[in-house]
C-alpha positions as CSV (number, residue, x, y, z in Angstrom):
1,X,95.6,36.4,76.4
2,X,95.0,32.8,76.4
3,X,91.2,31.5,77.7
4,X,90.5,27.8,78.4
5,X,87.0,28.3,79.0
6,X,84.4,25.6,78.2
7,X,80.5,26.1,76.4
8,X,80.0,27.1,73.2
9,X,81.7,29.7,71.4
10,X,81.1,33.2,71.8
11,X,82.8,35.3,68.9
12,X,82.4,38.8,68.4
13,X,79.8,39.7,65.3
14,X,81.7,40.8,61.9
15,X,79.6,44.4,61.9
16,X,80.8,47.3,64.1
17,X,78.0,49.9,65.4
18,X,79.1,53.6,65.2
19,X,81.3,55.1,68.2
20,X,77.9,57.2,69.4
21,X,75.5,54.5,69.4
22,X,78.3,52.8,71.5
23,X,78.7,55.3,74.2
24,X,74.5,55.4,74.5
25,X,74.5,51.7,74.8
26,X,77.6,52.0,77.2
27,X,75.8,55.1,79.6
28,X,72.5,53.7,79.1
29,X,73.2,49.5,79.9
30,X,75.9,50.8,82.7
31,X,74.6,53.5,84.0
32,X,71.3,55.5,85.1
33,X,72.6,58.9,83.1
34,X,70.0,59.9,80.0
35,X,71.6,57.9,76.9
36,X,68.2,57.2,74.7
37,X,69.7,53.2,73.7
38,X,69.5,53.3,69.5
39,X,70.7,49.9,69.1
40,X,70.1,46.8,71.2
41,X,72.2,44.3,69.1
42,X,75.5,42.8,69.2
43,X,77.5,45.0,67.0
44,X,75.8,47.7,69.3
45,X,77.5,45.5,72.5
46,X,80.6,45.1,70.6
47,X,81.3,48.8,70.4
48,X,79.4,49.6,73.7
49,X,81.1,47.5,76.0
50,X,84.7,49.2,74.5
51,X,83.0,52.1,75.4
52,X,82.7,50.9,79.2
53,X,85.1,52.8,80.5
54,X,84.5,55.9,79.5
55,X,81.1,55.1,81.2
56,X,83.3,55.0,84.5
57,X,85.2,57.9,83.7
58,X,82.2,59.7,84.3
59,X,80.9,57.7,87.0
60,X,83.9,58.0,88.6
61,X,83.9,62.0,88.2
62,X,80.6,62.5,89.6
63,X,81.2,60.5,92.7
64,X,84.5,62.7,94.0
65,X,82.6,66.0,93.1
66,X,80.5,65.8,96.3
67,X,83.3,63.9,98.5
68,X,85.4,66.9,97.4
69,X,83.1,69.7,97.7
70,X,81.8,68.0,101.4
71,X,85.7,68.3,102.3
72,X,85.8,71.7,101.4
73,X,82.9,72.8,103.2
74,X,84.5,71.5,106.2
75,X,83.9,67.5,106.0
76,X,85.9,64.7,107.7
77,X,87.7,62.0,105.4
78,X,85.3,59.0,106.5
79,X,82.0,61.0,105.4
80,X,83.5,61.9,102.1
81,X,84.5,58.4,101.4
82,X,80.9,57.4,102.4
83,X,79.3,60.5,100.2
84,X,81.5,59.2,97.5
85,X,80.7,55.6,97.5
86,X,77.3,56.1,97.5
87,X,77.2,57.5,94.6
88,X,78.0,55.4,92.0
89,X,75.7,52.9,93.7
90,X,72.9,55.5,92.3
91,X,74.1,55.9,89.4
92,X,73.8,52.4,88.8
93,X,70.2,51.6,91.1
94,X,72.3,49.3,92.8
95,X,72.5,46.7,90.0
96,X,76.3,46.2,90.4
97,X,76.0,45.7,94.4
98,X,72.9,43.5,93.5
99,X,75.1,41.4,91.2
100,X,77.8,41.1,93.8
101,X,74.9,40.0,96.2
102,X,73.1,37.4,93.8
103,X,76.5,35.8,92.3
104,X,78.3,35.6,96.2
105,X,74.7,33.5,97.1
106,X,75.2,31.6,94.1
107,X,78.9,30.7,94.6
108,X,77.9,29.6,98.2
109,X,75.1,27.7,97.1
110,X,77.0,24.7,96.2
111,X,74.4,24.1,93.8
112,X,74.6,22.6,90.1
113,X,75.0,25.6,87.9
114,X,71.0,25.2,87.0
115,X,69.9,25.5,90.4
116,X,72.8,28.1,91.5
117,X,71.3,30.3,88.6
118,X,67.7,30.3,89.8
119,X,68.5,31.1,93.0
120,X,70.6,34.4,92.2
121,X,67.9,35.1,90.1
122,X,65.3,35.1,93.2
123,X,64.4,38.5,94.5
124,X,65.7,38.3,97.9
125,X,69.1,38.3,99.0
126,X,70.7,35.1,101.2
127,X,73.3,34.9,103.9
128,X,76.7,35.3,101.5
129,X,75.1,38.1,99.7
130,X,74.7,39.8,102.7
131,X,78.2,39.0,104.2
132,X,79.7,40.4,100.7
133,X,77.7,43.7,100.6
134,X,78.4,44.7,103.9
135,X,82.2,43.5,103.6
136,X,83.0,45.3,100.6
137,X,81.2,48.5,100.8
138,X,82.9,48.3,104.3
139,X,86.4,48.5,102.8
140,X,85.6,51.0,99.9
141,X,84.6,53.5,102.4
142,X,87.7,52.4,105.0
143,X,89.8,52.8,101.8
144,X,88.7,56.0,100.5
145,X,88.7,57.4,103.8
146,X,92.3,57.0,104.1
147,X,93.3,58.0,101.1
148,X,91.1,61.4,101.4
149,X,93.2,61.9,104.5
150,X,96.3,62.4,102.3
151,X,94.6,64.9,100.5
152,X,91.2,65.9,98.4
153,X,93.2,65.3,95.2
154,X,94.0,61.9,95.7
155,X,90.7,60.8,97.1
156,X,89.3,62.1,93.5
157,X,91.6,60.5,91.7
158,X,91.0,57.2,93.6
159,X,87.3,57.5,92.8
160,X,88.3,57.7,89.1
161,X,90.8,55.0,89.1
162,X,88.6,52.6,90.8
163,X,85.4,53.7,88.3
164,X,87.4,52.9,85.7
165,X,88.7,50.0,86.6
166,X,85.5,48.4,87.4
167,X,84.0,49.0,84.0
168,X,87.3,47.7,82.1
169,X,86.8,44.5,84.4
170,X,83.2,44.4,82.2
171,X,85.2,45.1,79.2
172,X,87.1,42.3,79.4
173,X,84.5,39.8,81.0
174,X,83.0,40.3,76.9
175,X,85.9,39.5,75.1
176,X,85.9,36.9,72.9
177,X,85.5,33.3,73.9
178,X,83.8,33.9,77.2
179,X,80.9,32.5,77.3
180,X,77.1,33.0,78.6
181,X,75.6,31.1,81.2
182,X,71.9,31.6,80.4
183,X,70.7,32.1,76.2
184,X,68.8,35.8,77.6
185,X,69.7,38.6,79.3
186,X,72.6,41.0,79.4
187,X,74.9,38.3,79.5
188,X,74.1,36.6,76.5
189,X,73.7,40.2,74.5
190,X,77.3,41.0,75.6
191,X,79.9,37.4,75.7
192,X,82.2,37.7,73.7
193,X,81.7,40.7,71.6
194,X,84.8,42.6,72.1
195,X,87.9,41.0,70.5
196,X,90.7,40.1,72.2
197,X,93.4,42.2,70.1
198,X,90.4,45.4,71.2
199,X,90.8,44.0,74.7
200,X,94.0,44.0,75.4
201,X,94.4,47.6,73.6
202,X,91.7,49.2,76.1
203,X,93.4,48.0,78.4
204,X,97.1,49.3,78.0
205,X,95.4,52.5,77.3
206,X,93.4,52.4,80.4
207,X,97.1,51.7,82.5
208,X,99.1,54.2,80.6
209,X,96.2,57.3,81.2
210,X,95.5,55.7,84.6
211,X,99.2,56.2,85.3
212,X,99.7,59.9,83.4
213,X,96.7,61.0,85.3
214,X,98.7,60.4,89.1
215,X,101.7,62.0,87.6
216,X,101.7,64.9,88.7
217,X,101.5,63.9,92.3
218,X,104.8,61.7,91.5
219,X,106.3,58.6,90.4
220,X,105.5,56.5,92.9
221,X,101.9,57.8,92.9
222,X,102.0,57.2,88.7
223,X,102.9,53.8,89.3
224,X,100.4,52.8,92.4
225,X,97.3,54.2,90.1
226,X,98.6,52.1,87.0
227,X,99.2,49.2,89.8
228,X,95.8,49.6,91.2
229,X,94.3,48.9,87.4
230,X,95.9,45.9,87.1
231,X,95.0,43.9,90.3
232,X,91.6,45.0,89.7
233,X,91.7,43.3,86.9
234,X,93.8,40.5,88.3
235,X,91.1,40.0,90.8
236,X,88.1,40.4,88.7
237,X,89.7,37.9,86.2
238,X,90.0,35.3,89.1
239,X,86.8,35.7,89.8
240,X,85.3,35.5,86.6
241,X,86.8,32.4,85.6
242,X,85.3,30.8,88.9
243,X,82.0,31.7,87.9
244,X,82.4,30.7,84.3
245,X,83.9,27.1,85.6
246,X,80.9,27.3,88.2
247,X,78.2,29.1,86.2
248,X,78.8,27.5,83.0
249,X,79.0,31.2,81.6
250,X,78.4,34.8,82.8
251,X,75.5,36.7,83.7
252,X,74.4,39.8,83.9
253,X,75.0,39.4,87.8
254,X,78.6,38.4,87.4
255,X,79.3,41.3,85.4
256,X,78.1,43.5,88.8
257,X,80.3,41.6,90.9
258,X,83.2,41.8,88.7
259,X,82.8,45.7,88.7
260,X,82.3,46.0,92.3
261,X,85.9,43.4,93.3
262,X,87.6,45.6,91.0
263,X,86.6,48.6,92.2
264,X,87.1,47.7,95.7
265,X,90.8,46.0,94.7
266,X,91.6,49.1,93.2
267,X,90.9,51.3,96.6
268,X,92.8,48.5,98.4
269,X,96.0,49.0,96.5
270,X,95.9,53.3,96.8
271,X,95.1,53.1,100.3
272,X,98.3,51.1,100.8
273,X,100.4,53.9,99.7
């Protein structure tokens, strides 16, 4: 994988944290789950964000449980799709869909990167932010709802996929070489601390169990869930390079928008089949 990204050099630190203080900073930095946070450092990032998505597996099997169970009770496809969307949205307080929000203002802004990162960091939420909040949690629901009309078992599975995705979008928006826009916040305590050989192994792992998981429904159905990972992460990876070239760096924001595109591109791609 070969980055051309400009600012200063963001490598990932030489010590490793254990696997289990990963997963707590992964669940507790991605997630509103209890995961009591033991180590707030970079080694602690390093392993955490390689941990990310196994934070969406979860994520991902919490929101179908109630679009399933609302289905079996005697549900319609569109309010399971919305039931199920909702969810990860809590389990997150929003902070993903609030990233999407504050970065699409800043990428409308037409601002110096300064100035575009002061206004995503103001509370309220512009025109563009609102535009992109409405259009994408528009399409996961319109998404999901078709694919719950094929049946309760690939709705699930799309909720999983798309989880997953979104958090191996993160995964790779800290590998090394990316750098941070601003010297605080979750961006800075996360570019770049995955390597790129760790990268690019998480994700071929993430394809190959995205694609075993769907095979039971088929081949074709194997190879649109191991498609779906893949343009989520084409599409996040576009998107993070235009905030890097326009943000000088990432942000904690970018990292919410990148999970919510790839979600949303991963829905996109199962509903087409």
């Amino acid at each position: 994988m070969t980055d051309s990204f400009d600012g200063p050099p963001q490598t990932p630190p030489p010590e490793r944290a254990s696997f289990p203080d990963g997963v707590r900073f992964a669940f507790g930095t991605l997630t509103v789950l209890p995961a009591r946070i033991t180590r707030w450092d970079r080694p602690a990032a390093r392993t955490g964000m390689a941990c990310a998505p196994l934070a969406g597996l979860v994520v991902g099997l919490l929101a179908a449980l109630p679009g399933v169970l609302l289905l079996l009770l005697g549900g319609g496809p569109l309010l399971a799709a919305a039931l199920t969307v909702a969810v990860p949205a809590a389990l997150t307080r929003g902070l993903h869909l609030d990233g999407l929000a504050d970065t699409a203002d800043g990428l409308g802004s037409a601002k110096p990167a300064d100035q575009a990162l002061r206004i995503m960091k103001q509370s309220d939420i512009g025109p563009f932010g609102v535009v992109a909040l409405v259009l994408v949690l528009l399409t996961q629901v319109a998404a999901l709802s078709e694919i719950y009309a094929d049946g309760r078992a690939e709705g699930a599975l799309a909720a999983v996929v798309a989880a997953v995705a979104a958090r191996l979008a993160m995964t790779l928006a800290c590998r090394e070489g990316v750098p941070a826009a601003r010297p605080e916040g979750l961006g800075a305590a996360v570019a770049g601390v995955v390597p790129r050989r760790a990268a690019a192994a998480i994700t071929v792992l993430t394809v190959v169990l995205a694609a075993a998981a769907a095979l039971p429904m088929g081949l074709p159905a194997a190879g649109r869930s191991a498609a779906a990972v893949l343009a989520a992460l084409l599409a996040a990876e576009l998107l993070l390079r235009r905030c890097v070239r326009r943000f000088d760096g990432v942000t904690g924001d970018v990292f919410g928008a990148l999970a919510e595109v790839a979600a949303t591109t991963a829905l996109i791609v199962l509903a087409l089949g």
